[in-house]
N, C-alpha and C positions, 0 to 999 in steps of 0.2 A: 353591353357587357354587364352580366350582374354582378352586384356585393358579395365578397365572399369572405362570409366568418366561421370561423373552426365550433364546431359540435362544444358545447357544455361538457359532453359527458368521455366522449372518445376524441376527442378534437379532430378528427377528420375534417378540411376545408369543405365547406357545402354553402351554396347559395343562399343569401337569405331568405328568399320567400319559400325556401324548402324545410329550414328551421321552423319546428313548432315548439310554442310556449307551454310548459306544463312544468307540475311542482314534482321535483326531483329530491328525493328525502327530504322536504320539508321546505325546499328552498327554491326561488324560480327558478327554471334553468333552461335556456335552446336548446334543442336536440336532436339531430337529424331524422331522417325516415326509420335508417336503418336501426338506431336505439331506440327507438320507439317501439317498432315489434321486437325487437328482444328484453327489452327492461320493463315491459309492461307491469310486474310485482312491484314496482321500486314508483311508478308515476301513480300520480292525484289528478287527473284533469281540473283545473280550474275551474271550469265555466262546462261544466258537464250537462245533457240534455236534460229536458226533464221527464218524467215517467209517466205523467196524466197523456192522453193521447187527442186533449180537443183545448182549442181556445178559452180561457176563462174571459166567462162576458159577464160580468157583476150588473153591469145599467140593464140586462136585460132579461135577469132571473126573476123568480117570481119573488123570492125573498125581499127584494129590491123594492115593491111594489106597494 
């Protein structure tokens, strides 16, 4: 049986591993699935991808050399 903690933003009960962590006006906050695709304007992803599209390999540039 899993954990079940109410949503940050709407409190709706939801599992915890269905809870994602992202910055909600400025501040952390759980949030289930469903505020997630609606509040999209309002969240920060934390820990956002990044944009370069290849591994930085510094030991094995030529700069390095």
């Amino acid at each position: 049986m899993p954990v079940i903690d109410p949503c940050d933003n709407c409190g709706t009960p939801t599992p915890v591993y269905r809870l994602s962590a992202v910055i909600l006006d400025g501040h952390m906050a759980r949030i289930c699935p469903r505020c997630v695709a609606t509040e999209q304007a309002r969240i920060d992803v934390p820990y956002s991808p990044r944009t370069d599209q290849g591994a930085i390999q510094p030991s094995t540039s030529r700069d390095a050399w």
